[in-house]
C-alpha positions as CSV (number, residue, x, y, z in Angstrom):
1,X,-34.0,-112.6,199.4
2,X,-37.7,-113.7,198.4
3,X,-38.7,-116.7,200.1
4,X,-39.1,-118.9,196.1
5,X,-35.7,-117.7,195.8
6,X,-34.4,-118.9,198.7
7,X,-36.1,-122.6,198.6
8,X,-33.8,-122.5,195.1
9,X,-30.7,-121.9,196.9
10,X,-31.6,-124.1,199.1
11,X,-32.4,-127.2,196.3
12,X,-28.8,-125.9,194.9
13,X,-27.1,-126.4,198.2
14,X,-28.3,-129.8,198.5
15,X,-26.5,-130.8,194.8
16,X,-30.4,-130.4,192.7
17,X,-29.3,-130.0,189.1
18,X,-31.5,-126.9,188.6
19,X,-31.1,-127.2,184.6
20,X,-33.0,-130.5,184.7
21,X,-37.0,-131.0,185.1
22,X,-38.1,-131.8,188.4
23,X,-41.6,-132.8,190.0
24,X,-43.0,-129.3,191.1
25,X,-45.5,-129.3,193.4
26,X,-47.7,-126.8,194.1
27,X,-50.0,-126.7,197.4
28,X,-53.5,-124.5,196.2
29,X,-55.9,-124.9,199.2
30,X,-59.6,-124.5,199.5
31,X,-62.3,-124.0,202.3
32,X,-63.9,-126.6,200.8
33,X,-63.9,-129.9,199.0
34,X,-66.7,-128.5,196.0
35,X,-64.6,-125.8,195.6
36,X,-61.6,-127.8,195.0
37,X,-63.0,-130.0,192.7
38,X,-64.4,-127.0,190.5
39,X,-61.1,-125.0,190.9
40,X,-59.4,-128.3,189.6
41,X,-60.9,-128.7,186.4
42,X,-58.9,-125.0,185.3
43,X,-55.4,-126.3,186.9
44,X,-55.5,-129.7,184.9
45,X,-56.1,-127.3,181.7
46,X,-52.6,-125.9,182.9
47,X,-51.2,-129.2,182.2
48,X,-50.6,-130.6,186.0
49,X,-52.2,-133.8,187.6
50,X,-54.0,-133.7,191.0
51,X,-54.9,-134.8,193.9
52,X,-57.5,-133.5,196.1
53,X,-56.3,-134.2,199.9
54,X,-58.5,-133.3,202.8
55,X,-56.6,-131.4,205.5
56,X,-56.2,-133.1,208.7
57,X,-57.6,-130.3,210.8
58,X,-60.8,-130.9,208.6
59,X,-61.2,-127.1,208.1
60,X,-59.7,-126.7,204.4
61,X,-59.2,-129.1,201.3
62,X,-55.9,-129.6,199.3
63,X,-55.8,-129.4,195.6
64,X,-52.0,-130.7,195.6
65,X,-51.4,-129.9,191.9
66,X,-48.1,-131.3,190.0
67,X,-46.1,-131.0,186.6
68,X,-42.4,-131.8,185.1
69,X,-40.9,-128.6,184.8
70,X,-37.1,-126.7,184.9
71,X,-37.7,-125.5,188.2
72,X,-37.1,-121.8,187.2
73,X,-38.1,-118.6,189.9
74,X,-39.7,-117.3,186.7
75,X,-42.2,-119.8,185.3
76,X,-42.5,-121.1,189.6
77,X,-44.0,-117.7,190.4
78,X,-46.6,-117.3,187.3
79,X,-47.7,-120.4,188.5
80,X,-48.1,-119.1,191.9
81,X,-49.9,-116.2,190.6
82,X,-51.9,-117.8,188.2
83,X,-53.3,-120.6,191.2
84,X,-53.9,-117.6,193.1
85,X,-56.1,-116.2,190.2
86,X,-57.6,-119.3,189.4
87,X,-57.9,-120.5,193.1
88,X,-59.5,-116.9,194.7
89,X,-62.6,-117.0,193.1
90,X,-63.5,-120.5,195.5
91,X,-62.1,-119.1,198.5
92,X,-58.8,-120.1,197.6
93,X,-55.5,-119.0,197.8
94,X,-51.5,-121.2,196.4
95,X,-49.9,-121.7,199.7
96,X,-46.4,-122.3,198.1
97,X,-44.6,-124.9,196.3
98,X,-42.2,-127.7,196.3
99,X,-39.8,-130.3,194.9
100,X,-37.2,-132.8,195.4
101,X,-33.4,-132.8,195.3
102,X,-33.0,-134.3,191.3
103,X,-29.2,-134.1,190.5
């Protein structure tokens, strides 16, 4: 099973309501902080809100990037694609998503 697929299951088991919108979050990192802002300005096009994060191993920047959305396998990996599209030209790459249990 892919590993989106299985952090789905995983929401199910724990009684998320996966018909309803939850806060997705999606962790795009960046070797550093310039990049992250420039990359930004693309992802807030998408629709999300963000906040840029320094790592605490100092070595990479987080460009934690959020929306309201049906938490869908679907529309969660275009996402991931298109962060990884929009992020690779910085040095960048979507290290995976997230959410909380919304029933």
């Amino acid at each position: 099973m892919d590993h989106d697929q299985e952090i789905l299951e995983h929401l199910k088991e724990r009684g998320a309501d996966l018909s309803i919108p939850h806060e997705i979050e999606f962790y795009v990192y960046f070797p550093i902080e310039k990049s992250a802002q420039e990359a930004s300005h693309a992802i807030t096009q998408e629709g999300f809100r963000i906040h840029l994060l320094a790592d605490p191993s100092g070595n990479r920047w987080l460009c934690l990037s959020l929306k309201e959305m049906v938490p869908e396998l679907g529309t969660i990996l275009a996402y991931k694609n298109k962060f990884n599209d929009l992020a690779k030209p910085y040095g960048g790459k979507c290290d995976g998503w997230g959410t909380q249990v919304e029933k």
